[in-house]
N, C-alpha and C positions, 0 to 999 in steps of 0.2 A: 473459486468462490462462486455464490449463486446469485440472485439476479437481485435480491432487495439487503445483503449482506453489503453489496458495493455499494451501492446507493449508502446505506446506512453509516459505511465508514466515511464517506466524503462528505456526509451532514457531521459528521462528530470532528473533521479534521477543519472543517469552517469552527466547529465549537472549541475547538483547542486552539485553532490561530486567535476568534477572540478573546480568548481568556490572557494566550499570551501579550496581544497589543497592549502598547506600554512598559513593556519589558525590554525592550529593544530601543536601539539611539531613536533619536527624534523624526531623521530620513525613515529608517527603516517601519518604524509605528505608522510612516505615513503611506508606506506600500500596502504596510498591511491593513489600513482599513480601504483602500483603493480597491486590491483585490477582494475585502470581504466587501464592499458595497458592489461590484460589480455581478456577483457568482450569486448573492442573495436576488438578485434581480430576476435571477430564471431558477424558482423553487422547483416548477414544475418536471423540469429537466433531468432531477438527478438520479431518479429508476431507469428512465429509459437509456437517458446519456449512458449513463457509468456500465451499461449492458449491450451496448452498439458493439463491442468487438468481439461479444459470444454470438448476437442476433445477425448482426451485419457483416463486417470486417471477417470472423468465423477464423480467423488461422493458424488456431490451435494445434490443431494437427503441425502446423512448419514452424512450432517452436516461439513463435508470438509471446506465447503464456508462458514460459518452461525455461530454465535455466539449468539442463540437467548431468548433476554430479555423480561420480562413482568413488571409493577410494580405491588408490591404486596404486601402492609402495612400491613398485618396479618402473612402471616409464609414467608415472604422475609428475606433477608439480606441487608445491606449496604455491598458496592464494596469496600475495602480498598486502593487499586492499582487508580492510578494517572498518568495521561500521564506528560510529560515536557513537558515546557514552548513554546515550537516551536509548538505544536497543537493549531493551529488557533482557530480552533472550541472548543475548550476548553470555550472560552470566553461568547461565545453563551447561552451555559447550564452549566456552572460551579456551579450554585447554586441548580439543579437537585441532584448531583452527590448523596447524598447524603441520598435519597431515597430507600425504601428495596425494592429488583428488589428479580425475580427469575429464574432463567434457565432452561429450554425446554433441558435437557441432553440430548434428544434423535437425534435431530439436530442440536448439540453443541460441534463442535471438530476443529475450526479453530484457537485457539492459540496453540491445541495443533499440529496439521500440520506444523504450524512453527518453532515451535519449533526443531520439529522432523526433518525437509525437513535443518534445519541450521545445523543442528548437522551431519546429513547425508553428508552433504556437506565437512565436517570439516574431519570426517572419510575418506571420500572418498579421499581428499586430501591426508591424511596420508598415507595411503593405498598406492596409486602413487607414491607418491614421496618417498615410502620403496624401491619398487619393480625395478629388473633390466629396462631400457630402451626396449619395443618392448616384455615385459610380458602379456601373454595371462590377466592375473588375474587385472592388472593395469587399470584403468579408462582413457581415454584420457579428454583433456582439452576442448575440445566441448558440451561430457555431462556432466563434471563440470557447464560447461557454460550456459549448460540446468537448470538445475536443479535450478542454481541461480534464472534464468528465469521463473520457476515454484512456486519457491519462494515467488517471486515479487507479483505473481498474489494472491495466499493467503494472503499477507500484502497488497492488493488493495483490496483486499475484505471486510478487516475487517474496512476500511475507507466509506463504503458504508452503510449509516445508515439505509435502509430494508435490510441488510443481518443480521442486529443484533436487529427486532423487530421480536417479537414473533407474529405479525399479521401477517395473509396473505394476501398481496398485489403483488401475484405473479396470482392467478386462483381463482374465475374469474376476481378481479383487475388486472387492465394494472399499478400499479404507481410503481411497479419495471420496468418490462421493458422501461416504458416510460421514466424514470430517467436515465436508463443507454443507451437509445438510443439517448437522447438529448445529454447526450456526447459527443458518440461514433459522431455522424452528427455535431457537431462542430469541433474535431478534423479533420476527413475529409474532413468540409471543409475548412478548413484555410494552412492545412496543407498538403505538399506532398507526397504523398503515392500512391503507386502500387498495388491495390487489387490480379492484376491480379500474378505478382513475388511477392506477399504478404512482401515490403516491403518499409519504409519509405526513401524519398532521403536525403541523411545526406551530407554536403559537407567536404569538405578535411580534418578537425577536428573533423570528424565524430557530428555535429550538425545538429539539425534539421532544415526542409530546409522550408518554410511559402510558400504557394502557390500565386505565383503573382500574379495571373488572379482574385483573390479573394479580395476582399473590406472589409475593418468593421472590421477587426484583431483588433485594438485600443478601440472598443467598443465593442471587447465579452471576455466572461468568462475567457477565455483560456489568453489573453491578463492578466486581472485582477491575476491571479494564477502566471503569471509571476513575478507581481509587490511583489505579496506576498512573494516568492521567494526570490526576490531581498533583501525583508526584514530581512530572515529568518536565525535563529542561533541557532547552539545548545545547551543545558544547559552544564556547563562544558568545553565546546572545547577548551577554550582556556589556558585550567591547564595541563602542560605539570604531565604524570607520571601515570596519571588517564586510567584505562582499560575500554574499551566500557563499559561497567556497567553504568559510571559513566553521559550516554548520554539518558540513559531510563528513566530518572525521578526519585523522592525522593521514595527510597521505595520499586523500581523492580530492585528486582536483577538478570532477564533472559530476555528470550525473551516472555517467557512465560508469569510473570508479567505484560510485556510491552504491550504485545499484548490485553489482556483483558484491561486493563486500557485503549486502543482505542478504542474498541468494546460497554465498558460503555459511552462515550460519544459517539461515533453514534446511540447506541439507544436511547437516551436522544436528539440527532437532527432527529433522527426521529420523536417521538414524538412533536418535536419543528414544523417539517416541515407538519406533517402530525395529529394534533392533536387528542386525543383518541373521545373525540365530536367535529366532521365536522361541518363548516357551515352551516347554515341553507341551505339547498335544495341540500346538495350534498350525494353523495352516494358512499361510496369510492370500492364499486363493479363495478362501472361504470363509473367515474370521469373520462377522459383524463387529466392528470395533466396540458400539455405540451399548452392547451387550455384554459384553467378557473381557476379564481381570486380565492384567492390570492399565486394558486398553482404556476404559471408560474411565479410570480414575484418571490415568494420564492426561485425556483430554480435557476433562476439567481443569486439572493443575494450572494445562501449559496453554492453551486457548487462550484467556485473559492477556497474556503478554504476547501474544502473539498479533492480536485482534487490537492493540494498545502500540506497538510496533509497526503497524500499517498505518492508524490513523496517523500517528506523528510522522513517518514517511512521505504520507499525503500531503499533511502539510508540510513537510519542506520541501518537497520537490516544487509542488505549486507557489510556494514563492518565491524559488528560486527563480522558476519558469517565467515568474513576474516582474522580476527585478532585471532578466536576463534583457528583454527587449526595454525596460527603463534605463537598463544604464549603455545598451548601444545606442539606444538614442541618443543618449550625453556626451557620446564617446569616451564614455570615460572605460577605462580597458578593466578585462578582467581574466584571472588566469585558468586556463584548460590545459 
């Protein structure tokens, strides 16, 4: 994904955990305004933050970003791990899943980034909140607030079904780029944002602000991901007692679980969107998606749930991530 798409999802996944506060037991409602009062503290943060591990970090290439699958009915496995019931896209290929895939270890390390970048975070907190006030060694609340934000961008990656096929449609195919610029140009344009102060206008509840000079919101993608949104719940939410575990789906007990079981169903919509035999006359080294049947219908289709499947991802992973270092604080145990 591109530089103000990230950004963009990690302000809508703060708008989807508020909407959900109050749905959740009483403990948990109280996590989650903790985290929304903390992360609304640093608006400014969330273009550049959520873009540090393309601009900075760079380690794309060794597989950071990429969780990538092939099918392979000879020496494959079957995926065990299972997203919950909130992955849209689930519904799409759910009868795929099933299929013995294989992984490209060599550019295969973004559940585990997650995993790492959550637990980092949980540390880091502990750390802080040991140390006297104005200690050299102590972390301040900004790069906490990074980091979340670097987070994000790895759990948006793994909702992006060419970051988890083992084809290359990055050189000389355009249908990576084209996928994530058709976004990235719908975002900007429906939406108001400052390339130049790289950052979104949020009003007084820090929400995002819809560009008025702009027409056709009600008829694009972004519009539709809303309504999905509007839909959307998570398994469990509403059983008071239950520790984030209990919101990753039947089966995964981390973040790590969880993370692969989304990575299988994007390459399974990849292969949906991008079939392994193309239509007759196309050439997927040289196809414009964004151009030619039945590529451009597709991504309209499936975009919306896809862009709707990251943000709720966003948000559970980040408060997982938040509850993770609250309840080691308490001791009170939790299972992995």
């Amino acid at each position: 994904m591109k530089k103000y798409t990230h950004a963009w999802l990690s302000l809508k996944a703060m708008e989807l955990l508020r909407t959900y506060e109050g749905r959740f037991d009483e403990e948990r409602n109280k996590r989650v305004k903790k985290l929304l009062d903390f992360m609304y503290r640093y608006p400014s943060t969330f273009v550049r933050g959520a873009w540090f591990p393309d601009t900075v970090i760079r380690d794309n290439t060794q597989g950071g970003h990429t969780w990538k699958y092939e099918l392979d009915s000879s020496d494959g496995r079957v995926v065990r791990y299972r997203p919950p019931s909130h992955n849209t896209c689930l519904n799409f290929v759910q009868s795929e899943l099933d299929k013995k895939v294989s992984l490209d270890e060599r550019i295969s390390d973004l559940p585990d980034r997650c995993e790492a970048l959550s637990q980092t975070i949980r540390d880091t907190i502990l750390i802080t909140n040991k140390m006297p006030s104005g200690d050299v060694i102590a972390f301040n609340d900004s790069q906490v607030a990074v980091l979340f934000l670097m987070l994000s961008h790895y759990v948006c990656d793994a909702h992006v079904p060419v970051h988890c096929d083992n084809r290359d449609f990055y050189d000389p195919s355009k249908i990576h780029p084209d996928l994530e610029a058709f976004w990235e140009n719908e975002i900007k344009k429906y939406y108001s944002v400052s390339t130049k102060t790289q950052q979104f206008d949020l009003d007084e509840n820090l929400n995002l602000q819809l560009d008025t000079s702009r027409r056709g919101f009600e008829n694009s993608v972004l519009h539709k991901c809303d309504q999905i949104l509007g839909q959307a719940a998570w398994d469990n939410m509403d059983q008071a007692g239950q520790n984030w575990y209990a919101f990753l789906g039947s089966g995964n007990k981390n973040l790590w679980n969880y993370l692969v079981s989304v990575c299988l169903v994007s390459f399974h919509m990849s292969l949906k969107m991008f079939p392994l035999n193309p239509p007759a006359g196309v050439d997927y080294d040289t196809v414009r998606i964004r151009r030619v049947s039945p590529f451009k219908e597709d991504i309209v289709q499936y975009s919306p749930y896809i862009l709707a499947d990251a943000i709720n991802s966003v948000a559970l992973v980040w408060l997982a991530t938040w509850e993770r270092w609250e309840l080691l604080a308490k001791r009170i145990r939790y299972i992995e």
